[in-house]
Short mmCIF file of the C-alpha atoms (twelve columns), coordinates in Angstrom:
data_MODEL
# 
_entry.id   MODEL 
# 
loop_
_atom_site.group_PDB 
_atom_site.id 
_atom_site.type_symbol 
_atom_site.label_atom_id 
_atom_site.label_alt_id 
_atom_site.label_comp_id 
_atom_site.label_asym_id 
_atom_site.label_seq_id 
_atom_site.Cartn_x 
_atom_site.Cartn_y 
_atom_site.Cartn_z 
_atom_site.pdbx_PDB_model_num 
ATOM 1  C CA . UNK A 1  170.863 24.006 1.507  1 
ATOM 2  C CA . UNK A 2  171.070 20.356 2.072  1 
ATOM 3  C CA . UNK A 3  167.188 19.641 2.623  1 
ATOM 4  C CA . UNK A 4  168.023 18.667 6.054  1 
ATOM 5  C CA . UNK A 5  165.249 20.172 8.673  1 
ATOM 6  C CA . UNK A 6  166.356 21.808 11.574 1 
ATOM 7  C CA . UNK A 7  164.716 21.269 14.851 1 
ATOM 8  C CA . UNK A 8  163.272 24.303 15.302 1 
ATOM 9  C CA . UNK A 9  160.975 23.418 11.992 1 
ATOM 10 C CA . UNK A 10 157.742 23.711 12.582 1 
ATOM 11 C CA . UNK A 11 156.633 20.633 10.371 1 
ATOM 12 C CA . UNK A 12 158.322 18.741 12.991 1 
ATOM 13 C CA . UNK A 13 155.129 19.886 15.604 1 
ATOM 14 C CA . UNK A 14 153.692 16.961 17.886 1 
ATOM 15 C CA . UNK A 15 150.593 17.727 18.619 1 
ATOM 16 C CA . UNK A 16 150.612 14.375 20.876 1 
ATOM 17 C CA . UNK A 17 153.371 15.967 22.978 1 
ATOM 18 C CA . UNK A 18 152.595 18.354 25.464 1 
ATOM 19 C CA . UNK A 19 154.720 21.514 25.070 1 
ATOM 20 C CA . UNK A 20 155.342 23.768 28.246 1 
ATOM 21 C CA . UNK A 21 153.923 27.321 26.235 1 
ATOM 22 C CA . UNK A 22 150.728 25.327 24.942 1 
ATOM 23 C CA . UNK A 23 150.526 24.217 28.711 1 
ATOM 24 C CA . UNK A 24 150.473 27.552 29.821 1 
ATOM 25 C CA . UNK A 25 148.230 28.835 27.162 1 
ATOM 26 C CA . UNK A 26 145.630 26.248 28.285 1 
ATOM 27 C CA . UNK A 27 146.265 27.556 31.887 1 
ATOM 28 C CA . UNK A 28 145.409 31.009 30.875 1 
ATOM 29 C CA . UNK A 29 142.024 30.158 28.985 1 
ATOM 30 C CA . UNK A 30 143.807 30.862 25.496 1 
ATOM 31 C CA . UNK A 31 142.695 28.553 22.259 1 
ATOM 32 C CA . UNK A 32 146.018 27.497 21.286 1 
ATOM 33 C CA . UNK A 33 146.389 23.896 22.709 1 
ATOM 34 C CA . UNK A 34 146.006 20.061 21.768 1 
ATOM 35 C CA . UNK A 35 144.347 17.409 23.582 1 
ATOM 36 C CA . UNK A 36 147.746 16.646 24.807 1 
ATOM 37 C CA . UNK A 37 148.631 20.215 27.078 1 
ATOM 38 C CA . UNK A 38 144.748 19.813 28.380 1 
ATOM 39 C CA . UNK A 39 145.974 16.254 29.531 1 
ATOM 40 C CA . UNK A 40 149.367 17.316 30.880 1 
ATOM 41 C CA . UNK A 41 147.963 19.200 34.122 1 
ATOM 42 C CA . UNK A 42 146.446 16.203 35.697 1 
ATOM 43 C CA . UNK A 43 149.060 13.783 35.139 1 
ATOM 44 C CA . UNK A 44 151.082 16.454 37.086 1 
ATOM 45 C CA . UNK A 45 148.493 16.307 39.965 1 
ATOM 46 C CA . UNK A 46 149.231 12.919 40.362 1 
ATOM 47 C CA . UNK A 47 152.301 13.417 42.076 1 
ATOM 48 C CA . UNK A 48 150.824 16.071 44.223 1 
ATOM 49 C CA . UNK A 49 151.987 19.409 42.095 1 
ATOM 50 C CA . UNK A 50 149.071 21.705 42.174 1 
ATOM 51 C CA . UNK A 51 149.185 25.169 40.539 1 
ATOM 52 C CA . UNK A 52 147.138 27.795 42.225 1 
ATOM 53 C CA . UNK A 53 146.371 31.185 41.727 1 
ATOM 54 C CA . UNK A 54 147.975 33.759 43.912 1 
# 
């Protein structure tokens, strides 16, 4: 190895970044989110996007 990381390492996690599968996880009532994917939802709403349940 050349102690290069690859992207998919996880030390490389921003927890100030919203990620889409945190997102959802917040959506869904699951404990497995940041500040940032509770945020994420209503900066969408913003521009009108609204996600509903069926």
């Amino acid at each position: 190895m050349d102690g290069r990381r690859s992207p998919a390492d996880p030390s490389r996690l921003n927890p100030g970044v919203a990620h889409n599968a945190r997102v959802w996880n917040y959506w869904l009532g699951g404990k497995d989110h940041y500040p940032a994917d509770r945020a994420f939802p209503a900066q969408v709403a913003q521009y009108g996007a609204v996600a509903r349940k069926p």
